[in-house]
N, C-alpha and C positions, 0 to 999 in steps of 0.2 A: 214150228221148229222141230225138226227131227232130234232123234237122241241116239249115244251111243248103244251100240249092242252094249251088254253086260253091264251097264252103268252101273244096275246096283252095288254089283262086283268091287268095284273102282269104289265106290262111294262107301268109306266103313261106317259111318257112324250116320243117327238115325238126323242130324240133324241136316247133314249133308246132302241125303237122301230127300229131306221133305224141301232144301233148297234147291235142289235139282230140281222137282215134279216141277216144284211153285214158278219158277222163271222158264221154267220147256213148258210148262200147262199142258203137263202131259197128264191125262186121266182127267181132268177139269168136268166140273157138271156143272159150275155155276156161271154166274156173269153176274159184274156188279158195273154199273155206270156212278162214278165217283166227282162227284165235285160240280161246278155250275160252268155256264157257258161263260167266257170261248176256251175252259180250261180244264172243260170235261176230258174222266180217261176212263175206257175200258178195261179192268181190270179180271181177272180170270182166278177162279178157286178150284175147293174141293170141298163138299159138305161135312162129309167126316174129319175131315179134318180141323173143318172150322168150328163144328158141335160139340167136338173133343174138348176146344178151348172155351170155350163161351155159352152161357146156358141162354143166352138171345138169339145165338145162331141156332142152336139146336131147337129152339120154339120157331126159327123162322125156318127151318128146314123140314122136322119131322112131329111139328105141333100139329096142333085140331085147325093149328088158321095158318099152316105152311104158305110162304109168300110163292106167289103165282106167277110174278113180274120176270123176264125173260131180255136182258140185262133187268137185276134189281138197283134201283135208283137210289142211291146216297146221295140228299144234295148237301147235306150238311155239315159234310167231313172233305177236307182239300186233298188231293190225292195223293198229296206226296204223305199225308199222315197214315191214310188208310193204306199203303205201299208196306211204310215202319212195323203199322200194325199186324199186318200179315208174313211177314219177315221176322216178327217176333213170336207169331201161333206157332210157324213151321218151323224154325228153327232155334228159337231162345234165343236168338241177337238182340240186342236192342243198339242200336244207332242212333245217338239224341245228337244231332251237329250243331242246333243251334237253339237259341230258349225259345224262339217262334214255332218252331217242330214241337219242342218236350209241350208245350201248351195246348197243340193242337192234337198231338200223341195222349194227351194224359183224359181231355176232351173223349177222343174217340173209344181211351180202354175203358172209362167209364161207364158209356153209352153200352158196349157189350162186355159188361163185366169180368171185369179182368184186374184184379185186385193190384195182384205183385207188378203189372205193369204200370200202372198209377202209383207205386210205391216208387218205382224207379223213378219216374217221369217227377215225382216231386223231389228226390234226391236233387235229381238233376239242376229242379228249380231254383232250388234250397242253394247248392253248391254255385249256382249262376247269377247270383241278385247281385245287386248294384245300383245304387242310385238313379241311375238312367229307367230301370228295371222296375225297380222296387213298386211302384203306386199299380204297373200293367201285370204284375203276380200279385200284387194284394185284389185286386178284382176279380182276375182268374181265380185265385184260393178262396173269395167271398160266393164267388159263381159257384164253383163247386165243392163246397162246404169241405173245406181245408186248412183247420182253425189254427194248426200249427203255424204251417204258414204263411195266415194271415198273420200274422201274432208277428212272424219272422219281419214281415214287409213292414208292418209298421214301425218294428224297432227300429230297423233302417231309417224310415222315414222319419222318426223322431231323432233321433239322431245324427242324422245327417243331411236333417231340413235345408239348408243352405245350397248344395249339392244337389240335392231334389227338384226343389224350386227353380233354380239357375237351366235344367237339362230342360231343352225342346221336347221331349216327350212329354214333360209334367203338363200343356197347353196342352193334351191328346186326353188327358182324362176324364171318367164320367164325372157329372155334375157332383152323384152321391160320393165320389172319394173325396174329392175336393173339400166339400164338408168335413168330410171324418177327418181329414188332414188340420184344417183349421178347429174340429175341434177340442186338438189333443191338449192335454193340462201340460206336458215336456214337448219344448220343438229346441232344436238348435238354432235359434236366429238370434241376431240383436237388437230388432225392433219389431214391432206389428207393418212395421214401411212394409219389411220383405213379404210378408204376407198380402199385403193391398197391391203391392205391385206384380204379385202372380196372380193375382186374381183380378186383376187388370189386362195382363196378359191375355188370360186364358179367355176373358169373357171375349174379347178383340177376335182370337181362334175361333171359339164358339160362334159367334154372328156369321164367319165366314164361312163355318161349314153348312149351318142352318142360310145365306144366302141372304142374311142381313146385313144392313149397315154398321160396319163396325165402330163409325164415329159418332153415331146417333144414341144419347142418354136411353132412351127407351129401350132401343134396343137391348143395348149392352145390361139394363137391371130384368131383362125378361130371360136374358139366359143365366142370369148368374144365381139365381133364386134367392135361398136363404142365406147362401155362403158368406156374404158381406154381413150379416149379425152375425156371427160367430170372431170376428177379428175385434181386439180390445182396443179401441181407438182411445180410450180414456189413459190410457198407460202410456200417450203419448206427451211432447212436448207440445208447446202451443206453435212455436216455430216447426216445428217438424211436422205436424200435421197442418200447417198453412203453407208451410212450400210442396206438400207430400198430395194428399190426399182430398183435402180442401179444393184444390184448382181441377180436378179428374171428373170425366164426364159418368163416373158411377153414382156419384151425390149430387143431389140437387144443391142450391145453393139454402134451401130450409136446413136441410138436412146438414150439410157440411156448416150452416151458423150455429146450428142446436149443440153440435158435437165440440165442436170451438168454446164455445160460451160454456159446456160444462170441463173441458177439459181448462180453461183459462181460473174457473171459480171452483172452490174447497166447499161451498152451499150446497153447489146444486141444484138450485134453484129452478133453472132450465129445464122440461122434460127433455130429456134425451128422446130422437125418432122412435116411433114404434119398433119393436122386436129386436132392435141394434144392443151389444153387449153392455150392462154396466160395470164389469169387472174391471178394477182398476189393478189388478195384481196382474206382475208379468207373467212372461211364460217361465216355467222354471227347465235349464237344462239340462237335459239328462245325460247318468253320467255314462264315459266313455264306452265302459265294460259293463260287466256284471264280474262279479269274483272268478277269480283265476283260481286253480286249486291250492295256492298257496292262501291265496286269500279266502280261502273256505275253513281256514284253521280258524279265525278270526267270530267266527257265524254261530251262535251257540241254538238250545231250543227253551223256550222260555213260559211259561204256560202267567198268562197275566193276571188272574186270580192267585196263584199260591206266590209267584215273584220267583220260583224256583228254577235254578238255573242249571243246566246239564252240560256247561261247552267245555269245562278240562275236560270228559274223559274224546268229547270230538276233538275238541286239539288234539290232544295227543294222538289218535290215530291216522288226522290228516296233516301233523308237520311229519308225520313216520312215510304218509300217502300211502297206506296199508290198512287194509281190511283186519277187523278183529279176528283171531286165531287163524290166522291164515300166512301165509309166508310170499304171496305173491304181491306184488306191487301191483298198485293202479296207477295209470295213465292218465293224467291228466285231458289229455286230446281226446283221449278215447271215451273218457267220463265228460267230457262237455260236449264232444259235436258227435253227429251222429255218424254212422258209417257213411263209406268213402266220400265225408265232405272232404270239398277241398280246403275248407277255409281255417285259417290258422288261429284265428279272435271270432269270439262270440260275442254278439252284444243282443243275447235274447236266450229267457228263460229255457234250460234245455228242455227237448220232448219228455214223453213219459218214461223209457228206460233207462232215459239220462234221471229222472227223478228217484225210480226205481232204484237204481246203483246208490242214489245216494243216500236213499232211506235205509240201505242194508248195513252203509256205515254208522247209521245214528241208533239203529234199533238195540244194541247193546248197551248204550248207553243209557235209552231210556229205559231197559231192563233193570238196569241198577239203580234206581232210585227212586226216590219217594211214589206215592200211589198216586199223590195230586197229579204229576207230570203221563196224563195219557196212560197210567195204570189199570189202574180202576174204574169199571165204570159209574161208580158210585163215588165216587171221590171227586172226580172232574164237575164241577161247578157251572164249565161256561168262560168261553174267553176268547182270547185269540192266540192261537200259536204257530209260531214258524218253523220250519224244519227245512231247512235248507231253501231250496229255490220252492217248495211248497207251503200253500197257508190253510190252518187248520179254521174254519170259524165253529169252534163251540159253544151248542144248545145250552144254554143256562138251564137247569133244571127247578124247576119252582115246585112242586110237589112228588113226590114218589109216589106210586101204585103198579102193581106186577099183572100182567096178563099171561093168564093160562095159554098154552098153545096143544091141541089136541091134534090136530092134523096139520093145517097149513096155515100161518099167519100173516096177513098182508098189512103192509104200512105205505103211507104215502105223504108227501105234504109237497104243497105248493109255494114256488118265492120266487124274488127278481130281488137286483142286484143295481146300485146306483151307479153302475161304472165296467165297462166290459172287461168278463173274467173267462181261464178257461177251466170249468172243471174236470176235474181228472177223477173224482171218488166222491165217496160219502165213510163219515164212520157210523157202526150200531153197536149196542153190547150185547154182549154173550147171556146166557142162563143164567141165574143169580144159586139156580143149586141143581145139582145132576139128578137126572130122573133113572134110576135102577131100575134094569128088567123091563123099560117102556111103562112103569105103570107108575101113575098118576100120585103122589103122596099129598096132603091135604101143604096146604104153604103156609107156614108159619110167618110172620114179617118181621117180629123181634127176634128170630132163630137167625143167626147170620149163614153166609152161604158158607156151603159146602166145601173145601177147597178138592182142586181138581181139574179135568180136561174131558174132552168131547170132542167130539167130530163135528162142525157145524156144516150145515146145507143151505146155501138160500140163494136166490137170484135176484138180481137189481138190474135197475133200467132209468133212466133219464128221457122224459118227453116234453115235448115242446107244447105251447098252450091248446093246438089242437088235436094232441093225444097221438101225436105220431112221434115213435121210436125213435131216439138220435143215438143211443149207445144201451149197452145192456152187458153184464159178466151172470158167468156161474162161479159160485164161490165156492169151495169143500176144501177145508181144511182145520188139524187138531186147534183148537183152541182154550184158551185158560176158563175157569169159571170166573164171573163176575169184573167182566174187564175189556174194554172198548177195541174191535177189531176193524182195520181197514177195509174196505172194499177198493179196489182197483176197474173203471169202467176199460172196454177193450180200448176204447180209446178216448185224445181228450176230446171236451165238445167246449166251442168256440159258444162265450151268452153273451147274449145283449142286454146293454142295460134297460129296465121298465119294461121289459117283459117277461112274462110269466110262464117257467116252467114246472114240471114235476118230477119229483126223483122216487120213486118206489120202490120197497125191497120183499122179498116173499121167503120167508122161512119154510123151510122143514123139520125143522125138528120139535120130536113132545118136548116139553116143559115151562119154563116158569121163565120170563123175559120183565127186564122192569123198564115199565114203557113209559113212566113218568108223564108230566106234562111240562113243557119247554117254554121258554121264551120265543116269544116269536119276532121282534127284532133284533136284533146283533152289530154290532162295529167288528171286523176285522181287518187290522190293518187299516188302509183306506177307506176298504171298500163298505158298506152298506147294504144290510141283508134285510128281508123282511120276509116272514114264514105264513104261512098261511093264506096267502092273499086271492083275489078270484072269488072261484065259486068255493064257498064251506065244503060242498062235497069232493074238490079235489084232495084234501085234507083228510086222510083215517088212518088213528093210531100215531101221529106225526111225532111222540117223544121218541118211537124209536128209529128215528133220524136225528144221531146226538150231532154229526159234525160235516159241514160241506167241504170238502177238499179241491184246493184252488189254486192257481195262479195266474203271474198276470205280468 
């Protein structure tokens, strides 16, 4: 396609300009062949252009192993994503029309690293869920480790399980959500029926795409796996599991007597089938919301060792909905959902600057009071505390001892979690007394500390059990002597329950750190912590990891 004389001329701005080349494929040096047959498209670039954006293009164009391929072959991106993608290098458009795009869009800026486009691309997602939706982004965001909003998919799906279950897509899901869906402790239904008969449904789906018989017992329990133990048949009535689930070709008839005969008798007598639920507790249903910001006046912080309570001075600053010493009003919409959501209700813990905003209203408050409440770090015992939509679990400290730090101190400790959480931080304490002039003074331990502030240095990181990175901050900030400070990871990281990660922190600074030795199991809130666990050597120095910082 020819172009006009003087175009640039005509074209003021840089982005207009790089949309022009990009659709006249004027100056063009590359070719890329996009997508799989019969829906292949040749698509046309600019190196520099593309290396500019992306430091994958730039290893594929001007690396030691520059790709050679003359159209280069993308099979695994559909063309209309990789079209968006490029529409968005050259010019900063972004066009999300529909959540099957932003999926495949967010897919492909991954692939060539492209951060702020993945941000959008989950705005997007975020702003588009829906029940029909919900389970086909919680895969997506489990696919590529997108913890927010998985978090986000499942409130939905717990929440408005009925709706879920009911939509033709829910029969479209993998095997493994299915599971995670049955096996939430909050669903919104009114019997285990509604769960047996989606997973009735679905298995019927299942046979038909794998090219089974749909009406043959065999079949239908070879695609269903373990999902069927996970539903509480015992929480049923006897009639309602004899006209329900009893007659269905998923149970044998062993299996559907065994289950009859314990749900008829208070003994128990009967083994119940191998691996099938004993839980005779229903599901409980979750509620509609999460606090409104009016109902955040209500919400105090509570430290469960001292019983000490902080929430007048948070009422009062959130029935004002004002920030301490500040004259500007907060937003409620804008303090629970994240930028440009469209959505008006939240029913899911907010991200981490929604968390962030709200720790800036409590920190005044915990200023003002006792040491016990997250002052001191020699005061804090050990416990569980809550602070708005975040949960503290604190290290019980079973003995005190101080380690010298002369150059660089590293800590670390190993744990898993009996229920999937996502963390957002850790807390550590401070020096227990200021080191003057960088030199060394002999440590007293009946001498109390110093009072005073410092600059602290230190870096932290979250890894998963085979030692590879999931989050990491740098920290540098004035800090109090002798007094528990947050760390903030960049971002949250989505854990599984029973498995084992590590969070490690590395100091900079001389002096004197009291690294105690901790408890290594803990109760917060629901959840169930255990420290240390694994290899002994993932574990060094692990008191000074006082507090895992969570939600859920």
């Amino acid at each position: 396609m020819g172009s006009p004389c003087d175009w640039q001329v005509t074209n003021q701005k840089v982005a207009q300009r790089g949309k022009h080349i990009l659709e006249t494929g004027q100056w063009s040096d590359c070719k890329f062949i996009v997508g799989q047959e019969p829906h292949q498209q040749i698509l046309e670039g600019h190196k520099l252009f593309l290396a500019m954006a992306s430091p994958v293009f730039e290893a594929m164009f001007y690396g030691g192993m520059a790709e050679k391929n003359d159209p280069i072959p993308i099979r695994d991106v559909q063309p209309e994503a990789f079209k968006a993608l490029l529409e968005y290098i050259y010019t900063d458009n972004i066009d999300l029309g529909s959540f099957e795009l932003a999926c495949e869009l967010c897919y492909c800026a991954k692939k060539y690293m492209l951060p702020f486009l993945v941000e959008e691309c989950t705005k997007f997602l975020w702003s588009d869920l829906s029940p029909k939706k919900a389970c086909r982004a919680y895969e997506f965001a489990k696919l590529f480790e997108e913890p927010v909003l998985m978090e986000k998919c499942l409130q939905i799906i717990c929440t408005k399980t009925n709706s879920v279950l009911s939509k033709p897509s829910f029969e479209e899901i993998e095997i493994g959500t299915l599971v995670t869906v049955f096996e939430q402790e909050e669903l919104e239904i009114n019997s285990e029926i509604e769960l047996f008969s989606a997973a009735e449904r679905w298995a019927r789906s299942e046979c038909v795409r794998k090219g089974l018989d749909p009406e043959d017992s065999k079949s239908l329990r070879s695609v269903i796996g373990n999902a069927l133990t996970k539903i509480r048949f015992l929480t049923l009535s006897p009639q309602e599991f004899a006209e329900g689930p009893a007659g269905s070709s998923l149970l044998n008839q062993d299996e559907a007597f065994a289950i009859l005969m314990n749900i008829s008798s208070s003994e128990r007598k009967w083994p119940m089938p191998e691996g099938f639920s004993t839980n005779v507790q229903s599901r409980v249903k979750p509620l509609k919301q999460h606090p409104t910001m009016g109902d955040l006046s209500a919400i105090g912080v509570v430290a469960s060792t001292s019983g000490a309570s902080v929430a007048g001075g948070l009422n009062n600053m959130l029935s004002d909905g004002q920030a301490p010493n500040s004259s500007s009003k907060l937003n409620s919409r804008s303090l629970l959902f994240p930028k440009n959501s469209s959505q008006d209700n939240s029913q899911w813990p907010a991200p981490q600057h929604v968390l962030e905003s709200f720790t800036n209203l409590t920190n005044s408050s915990l200023a003002n009071n006792s040491s016990n409440v997250m002052g001191s770090g020699a005061a804090v015992e050990g416990g569980a505390v809550r602070e708005g939509l975040k949960y503290y679990c604190l290290r019980s400290i079973v003995q005190q001892t101080d380690c010298l730090n002369t150059s660089v101190l590293d800590c670390s400790v190993a744990f898993n979690v009996d229920r999937n959480i996502c963390v957002i931080g850790v807390q550590v304490p401070t020096q227990v007394r200021i080191v003057q002039n960088q030199s060394i003074a002999p440590f007293d331990p009946f001498t109390s500390a110093v009072p005073g502030s410092y600059t602290e240095l230190l870096y932290a990181h979250l890894l998963d059990s085979d030692g590879s990175r999931l989050t990491y901050t740098h920290y540098t900030s004035r800090v109090n002597v002798d007094s528990l400070v947050e760390i903030t990871f960049n971002r949250p990281v989505y854990i599984q329950r029973n498995k084992v990660y590590r969070v490690g922190v590395v100091f900079n600074k001389v002096g004197w750190y009291p690294m105690g030795a901790c408890t290594q199991r803990m109760a917060c809130d629901s959840v169930f912590f255990s420290f240390g666990v694994g290899n002994s050597s993932d574990s060094v120095r692990d008191g000074l990891i006082r507090s895992i910082i969570f939600t859920y």
